[in-house]
C-alpha positions in Angstrom: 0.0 0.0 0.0 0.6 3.5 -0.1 0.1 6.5 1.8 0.4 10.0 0.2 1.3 13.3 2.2 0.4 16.7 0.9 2.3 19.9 2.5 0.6 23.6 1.6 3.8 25.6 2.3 3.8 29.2 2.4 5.5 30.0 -1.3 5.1 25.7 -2.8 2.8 22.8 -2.2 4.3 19.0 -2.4 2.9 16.0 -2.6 4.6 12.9 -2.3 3.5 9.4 -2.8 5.3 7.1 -0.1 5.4 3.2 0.1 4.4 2.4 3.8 6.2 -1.1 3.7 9.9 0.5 3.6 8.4 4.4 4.0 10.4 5.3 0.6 9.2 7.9 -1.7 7.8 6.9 -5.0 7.0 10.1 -6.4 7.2 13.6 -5.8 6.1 17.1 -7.0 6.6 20.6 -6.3 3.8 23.4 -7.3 4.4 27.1 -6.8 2.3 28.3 -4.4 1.7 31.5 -6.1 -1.0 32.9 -4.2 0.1 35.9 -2.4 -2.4 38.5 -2.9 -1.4 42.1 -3.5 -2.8 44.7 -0.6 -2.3 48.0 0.3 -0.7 47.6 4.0 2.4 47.0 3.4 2.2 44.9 6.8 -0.7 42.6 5.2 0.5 39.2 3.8 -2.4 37.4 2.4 -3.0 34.5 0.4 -5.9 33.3 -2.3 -7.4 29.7 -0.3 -9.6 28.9 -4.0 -6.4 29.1 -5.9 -4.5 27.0 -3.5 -7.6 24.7 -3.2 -8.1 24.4 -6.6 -4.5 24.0 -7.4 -3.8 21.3 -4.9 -7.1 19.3 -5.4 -6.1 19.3 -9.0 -2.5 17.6 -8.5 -4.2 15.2 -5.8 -6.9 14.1 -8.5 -4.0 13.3 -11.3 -2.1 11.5 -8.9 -4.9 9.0 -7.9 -5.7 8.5 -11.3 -2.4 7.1 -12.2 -1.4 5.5 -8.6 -3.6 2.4 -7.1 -3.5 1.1 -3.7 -3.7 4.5 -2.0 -4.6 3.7 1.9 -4.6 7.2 3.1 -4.3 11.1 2.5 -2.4 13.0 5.2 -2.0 16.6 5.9 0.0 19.4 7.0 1.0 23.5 5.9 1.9 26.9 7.5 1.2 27.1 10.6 -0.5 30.0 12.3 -2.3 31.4 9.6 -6.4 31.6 9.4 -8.9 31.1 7.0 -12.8 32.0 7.7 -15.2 29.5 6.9 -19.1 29.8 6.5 -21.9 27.4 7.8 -21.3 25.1 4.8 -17.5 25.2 5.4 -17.0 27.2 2.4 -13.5 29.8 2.8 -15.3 33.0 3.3 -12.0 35.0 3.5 -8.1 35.0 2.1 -5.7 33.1 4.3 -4.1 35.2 6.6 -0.7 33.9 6.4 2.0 33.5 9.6 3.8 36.3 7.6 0.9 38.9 8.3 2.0 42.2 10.4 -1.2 43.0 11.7 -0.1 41.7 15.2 2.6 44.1 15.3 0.6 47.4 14.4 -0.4 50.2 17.0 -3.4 50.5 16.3 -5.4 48.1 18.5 -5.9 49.4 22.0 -4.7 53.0 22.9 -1.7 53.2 20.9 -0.6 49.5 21.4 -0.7 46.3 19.5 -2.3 42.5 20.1 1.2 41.3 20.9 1.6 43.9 23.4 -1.7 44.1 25.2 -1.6 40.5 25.4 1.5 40.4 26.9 0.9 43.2 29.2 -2.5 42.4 30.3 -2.1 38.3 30.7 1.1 37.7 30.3 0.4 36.1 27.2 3.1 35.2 24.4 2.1 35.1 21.3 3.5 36.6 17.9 1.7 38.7 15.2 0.9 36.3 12.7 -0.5 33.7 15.0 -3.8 32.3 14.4 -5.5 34.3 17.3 -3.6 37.5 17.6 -5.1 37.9 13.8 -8.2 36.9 15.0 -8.3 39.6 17.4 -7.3 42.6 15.6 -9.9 41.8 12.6 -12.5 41.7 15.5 -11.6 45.1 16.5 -11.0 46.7 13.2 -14.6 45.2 12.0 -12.7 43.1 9.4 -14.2 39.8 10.3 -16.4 38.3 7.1 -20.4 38.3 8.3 -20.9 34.7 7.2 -17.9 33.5 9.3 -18.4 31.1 11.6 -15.3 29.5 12.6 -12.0 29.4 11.4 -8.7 27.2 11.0 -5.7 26.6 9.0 -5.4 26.5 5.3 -4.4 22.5 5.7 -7.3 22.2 7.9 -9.3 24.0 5.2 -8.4 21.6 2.3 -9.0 18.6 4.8 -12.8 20.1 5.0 -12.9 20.4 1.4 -11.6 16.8 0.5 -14.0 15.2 2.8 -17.3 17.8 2.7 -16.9 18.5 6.6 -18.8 22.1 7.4 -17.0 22.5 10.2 -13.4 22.1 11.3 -11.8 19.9 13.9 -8.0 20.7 14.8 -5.3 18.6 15.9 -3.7 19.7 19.0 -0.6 20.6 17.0 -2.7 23.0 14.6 -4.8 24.4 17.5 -1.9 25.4 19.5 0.0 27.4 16.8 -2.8 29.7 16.6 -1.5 31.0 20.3 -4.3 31.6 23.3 -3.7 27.7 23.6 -2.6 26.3 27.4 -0.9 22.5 26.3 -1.3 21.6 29.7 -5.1 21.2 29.3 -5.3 21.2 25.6 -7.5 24.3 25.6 -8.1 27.6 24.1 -8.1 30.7 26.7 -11.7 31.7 25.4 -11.8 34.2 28.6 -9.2 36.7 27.0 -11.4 36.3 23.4 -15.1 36.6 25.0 -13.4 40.3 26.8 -12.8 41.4 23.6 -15.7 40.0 21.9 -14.1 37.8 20.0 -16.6 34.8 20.0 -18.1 34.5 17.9 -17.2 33.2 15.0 -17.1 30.1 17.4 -13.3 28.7 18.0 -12.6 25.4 16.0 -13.2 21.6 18.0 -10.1 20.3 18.4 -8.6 16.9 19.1 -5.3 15.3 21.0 -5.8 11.6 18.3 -4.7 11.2 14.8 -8.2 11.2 13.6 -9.4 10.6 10.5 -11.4 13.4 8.7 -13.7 11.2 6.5 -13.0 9.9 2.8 -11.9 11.4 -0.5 -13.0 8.9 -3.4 -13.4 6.5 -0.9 -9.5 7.1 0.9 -9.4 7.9 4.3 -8.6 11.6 4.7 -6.3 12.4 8.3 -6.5 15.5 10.3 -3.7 17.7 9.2 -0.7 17.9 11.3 1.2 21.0 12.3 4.1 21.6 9.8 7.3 21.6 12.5 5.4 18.5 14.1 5.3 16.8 10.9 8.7 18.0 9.5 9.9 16.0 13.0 7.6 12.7 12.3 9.4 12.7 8.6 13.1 13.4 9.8 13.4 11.9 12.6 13.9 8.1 13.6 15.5 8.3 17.4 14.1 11.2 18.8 14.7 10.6 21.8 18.4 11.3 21.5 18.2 13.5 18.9 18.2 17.4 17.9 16.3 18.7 14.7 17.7 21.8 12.9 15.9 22.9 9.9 17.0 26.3 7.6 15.4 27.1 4.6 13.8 30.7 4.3 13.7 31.0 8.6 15.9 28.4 10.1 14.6 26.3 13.7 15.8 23.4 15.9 13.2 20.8 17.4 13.5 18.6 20.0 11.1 15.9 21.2 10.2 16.1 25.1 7.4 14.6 27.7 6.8 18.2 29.4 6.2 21.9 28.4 9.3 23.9 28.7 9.1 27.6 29.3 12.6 29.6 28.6 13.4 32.0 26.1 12.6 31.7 22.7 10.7 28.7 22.9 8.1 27.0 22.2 6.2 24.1 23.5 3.8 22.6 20.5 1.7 19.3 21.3 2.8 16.0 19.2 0.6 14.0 21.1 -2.0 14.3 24.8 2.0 13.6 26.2 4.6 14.7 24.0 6.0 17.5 23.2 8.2 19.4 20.3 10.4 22.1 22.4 11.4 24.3 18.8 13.2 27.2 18.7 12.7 29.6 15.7 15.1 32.1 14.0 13.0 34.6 12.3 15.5 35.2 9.7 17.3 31.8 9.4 18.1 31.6 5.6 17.2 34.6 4.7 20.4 36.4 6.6 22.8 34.2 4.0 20.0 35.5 0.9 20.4 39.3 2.5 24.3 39.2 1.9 23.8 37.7 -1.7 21.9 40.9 -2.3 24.7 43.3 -1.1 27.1 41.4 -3.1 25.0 41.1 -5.9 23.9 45.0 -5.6 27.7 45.7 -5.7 28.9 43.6 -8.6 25.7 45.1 -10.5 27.0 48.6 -10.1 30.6 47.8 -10.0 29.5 47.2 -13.9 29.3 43.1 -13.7 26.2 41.1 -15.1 23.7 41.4 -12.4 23.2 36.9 -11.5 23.0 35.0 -8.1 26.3 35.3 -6.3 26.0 32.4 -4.1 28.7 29.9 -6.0 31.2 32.9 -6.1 30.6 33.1 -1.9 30.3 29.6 -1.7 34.3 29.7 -3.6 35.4 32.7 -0.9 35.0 29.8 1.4 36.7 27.1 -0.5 40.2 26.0 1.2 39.8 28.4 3.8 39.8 27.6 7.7 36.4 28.3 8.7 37.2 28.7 12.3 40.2 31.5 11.1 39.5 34.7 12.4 36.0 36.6 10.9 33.6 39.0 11.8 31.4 38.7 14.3 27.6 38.9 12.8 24.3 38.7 14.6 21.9 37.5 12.1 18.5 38.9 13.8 18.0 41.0 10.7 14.2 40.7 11.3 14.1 40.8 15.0 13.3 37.5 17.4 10.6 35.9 18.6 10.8 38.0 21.8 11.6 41.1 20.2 11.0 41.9 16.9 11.8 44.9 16.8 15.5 43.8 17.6 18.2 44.6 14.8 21.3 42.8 13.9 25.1 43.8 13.9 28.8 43.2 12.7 31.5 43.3 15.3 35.0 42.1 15.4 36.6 43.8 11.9 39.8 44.6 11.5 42.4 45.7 9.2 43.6 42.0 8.8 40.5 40.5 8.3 39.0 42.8 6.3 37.6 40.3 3.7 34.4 39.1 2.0 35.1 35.2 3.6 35.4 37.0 6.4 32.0 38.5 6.6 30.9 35.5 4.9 31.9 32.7 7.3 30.5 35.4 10.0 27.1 35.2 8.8 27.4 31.6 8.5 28.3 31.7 12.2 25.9 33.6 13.1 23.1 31.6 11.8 24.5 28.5 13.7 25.0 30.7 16.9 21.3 32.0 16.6 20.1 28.4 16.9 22.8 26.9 19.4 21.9 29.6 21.8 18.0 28.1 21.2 19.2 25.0 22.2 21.3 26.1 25.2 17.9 27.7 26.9 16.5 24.4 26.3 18.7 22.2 28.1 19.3 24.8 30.5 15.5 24.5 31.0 15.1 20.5 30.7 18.7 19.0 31.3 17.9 16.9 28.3 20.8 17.0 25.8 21.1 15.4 22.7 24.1 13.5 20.7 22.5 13.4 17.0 21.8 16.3 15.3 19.7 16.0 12.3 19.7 18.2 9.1 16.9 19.5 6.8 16.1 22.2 5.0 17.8 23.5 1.7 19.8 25.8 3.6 22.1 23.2 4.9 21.7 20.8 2.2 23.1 23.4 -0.7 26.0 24.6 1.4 28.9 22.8 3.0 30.5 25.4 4.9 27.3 25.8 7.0 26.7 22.1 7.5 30.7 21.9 8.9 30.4 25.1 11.0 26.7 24.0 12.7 28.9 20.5 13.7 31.2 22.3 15.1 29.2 24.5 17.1 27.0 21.9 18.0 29.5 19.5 18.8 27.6 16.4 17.3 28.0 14.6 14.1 25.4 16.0 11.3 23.3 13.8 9.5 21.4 15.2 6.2 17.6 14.0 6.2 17.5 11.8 2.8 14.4 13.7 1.3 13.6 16.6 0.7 10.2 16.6 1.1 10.4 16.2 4.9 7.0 18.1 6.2 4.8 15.6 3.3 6.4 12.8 4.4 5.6 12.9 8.2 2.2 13.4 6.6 1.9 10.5 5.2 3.3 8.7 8.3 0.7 11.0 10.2 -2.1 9.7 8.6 -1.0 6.0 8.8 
């Protein structure tokens, strides 16, 4: 048999097609996403759910008509992001993507944001972009459809659509990432929304079981997973020795553990009723490395050279060079952190000897590492649970040597490079089995 996972990421959708008896992957494909959807805030990052609907129900439908012995259809995507749905369970809004800066704007309560009132007022942390922070400023701005009433993720969404639900039922590691969620007791804080008359649209049911949703063309449909929960189930074999890191566009590390942990930078997201993923995110991750391709890029371009990608002419800067040798000192928070987004980076550390572009290069390499190891630090510092694997994903690591050395030196483990690529539609699948 066969199990197939399907990942709605924020810029492509996969879909892979895995064999359950050795759990390797018989086909793959990649869609672009493509449905950003232009707005006037510049703070406003919003997506098209009937284009991403319609273009992942039409891949799904092409791949059952070529592929028998299907046994099941799992689910994950972007976390934190909302779509409103009507009585019918029909999208009655874009998708508010985990992107969106509404969270973040001063304009909420007397000169103050969501984040920041909730934080203030109940202690509550929870970042613009998040399911419920969203939820609350469309409340108070009036921006909330009429028809809505409920809402959930856009995975959750295509799990209705698949299997004609009207109303949507969450899995634990879905319902936490739209923050105003206490993993202890697997609820929602509904107090803090019914003060601000945020109910209703009525909050989504919710479940701690892999359940199944119901049936597309008679295969059974499972609730959709969290992404970071199912990146985990489709990278990880030992988890309980070992340490996730993930960089692609952001860049996190995930560990598995059988309590909450509260320490800086961290979350705690439900796996299961009694297990945990501790993860650690770095807003900017990848992009810091994309950032100084820019520059040089920018520079070469006016410096008169043709204006291409610059990443194989850093990745030779680097080549037969001691990547522990003397460089700059870079803090990659470009786009802030977690606990402050309004936090900055910065270059220390130059000097007239190292002066260099591998310099600056092999700093922002190290920087990225040291964004993520200091992640892990507050985790074992929190749990005494250390690790001795560390496990790769993410293009970020797989495309660039240098960074996969440097991240096992700072890490002090041996790296290992998940074997797919594919990782969040594979612990789909395996979900949904």
């Amino acid at each position: 048999m066969k199990s197939i996972g399907i990942d709605i990421g924020t810029t492509t959708i996969s879909i892979i097609v895995m064999n359950t008896a050795d759990f390797t992957i018989e086909e793959s494909c990649t869609l672009d996403n493509g449905a950003f959807l232009p707005s006037s805030r510049p703070w406003e990052r919003i997506q098209d759910v009937s284009g991403i609907l319609r273009k992942t129900q039409t891949a799904l439908e092409e791949i059952l008509d070529r592929t028998p012995d299907i046994s099941s259809i799992g689910l994950t995507g972007q976390m934190h992001g909302i779509v409103y749905v009507d009585q019918a369970g029909t999208a009655v809004s874009p998708l508010y993507t985990w992107q969106d800066g509404r969270g973040n704007q001063p304009d909420f309560r007397q000169g103050k944001s969501v984040c920041a009132c909730l934080s203030e007022n109940y202690g509550v942390k929870a970042a613009s972009g998040y399911g419920m922070v969203t939820h609350l400023y469309n409340v108070q701005k009036g921006l909330v459809p009429r028809e809505a009433v409920s809402f959930c993720t856009i995975s959750d969404y295509l799990g209705m659509a698949l299997t004609g639900r009207s109303l949507p039922l969450l899995h634990i590691s879905q319902a936490a990432s739209l923050g105003l969620y206490d993993c202890r007791t697997h609820t929602f804080q509904e107090e803090i929304l019914r003060e601000h008359n945020a109910l209703p649209p009525a909050l989504p049911c919710i479940t701690p079981e892999l359940l199944p949703l119901g049936y597309f063309r008679g295969i059974l449909v499972g609730v959709s997973v969290g992404d970071n929960q199912a990146s985990f189930l489709g990278s990880v074999r030992d988890a309980e020795h070992s340490l996730l890191v993930n960089i692609g566009t952001g860049s996190q590390i995930s560990m598995l553990s059988d309590r909450c942990c509260e320490a800086p930078g961290i979350e705690s997201r439900p796996l299961t009723r009694d297990a945990f993923l501790l993860a650690g995110s770095a807003l900017c991750g990848g992009l810091a490395f994309a950032a100084l391709e820019r520059f040089f890029r920018e520079y070469a371009a006016a410096a008169g050279a043709p204006d291409v990608p610059q990443f194989e002419t850093m990745k030779r800067f680097l080549e037969g060079t001691d990547l522990s040798a003397d460089c700059w000192n870079v803090r990659t928070t470009f786009s802030g952190t977690r606990e402050d987004p309004a936090d900055s980076g910065s270059v220390t550390g130059i000097r007239l000897e190292n002066f260099h572009p591998a310099s600056l290069i092999r700093g922002t390499l190290n920087g990225m590492a040291e964004e993520l190891y200091t992640l892990y630090i507050n985790i074992i510092q929190e749990t005494s649970q250390a690790k001795t694997r560390l496990i790769a994903s993410g293009n970020g690591i797989r495309k660039n040597p240098a960074l996969r050395q440097i991240l096992e030196s700072r890490f002090q483990m041996p790296l290992e490079i998940v074997p797919h690529q594919e990782e969040a539609a594979v612990g789909a699948a395996v979900a949904s089995l």
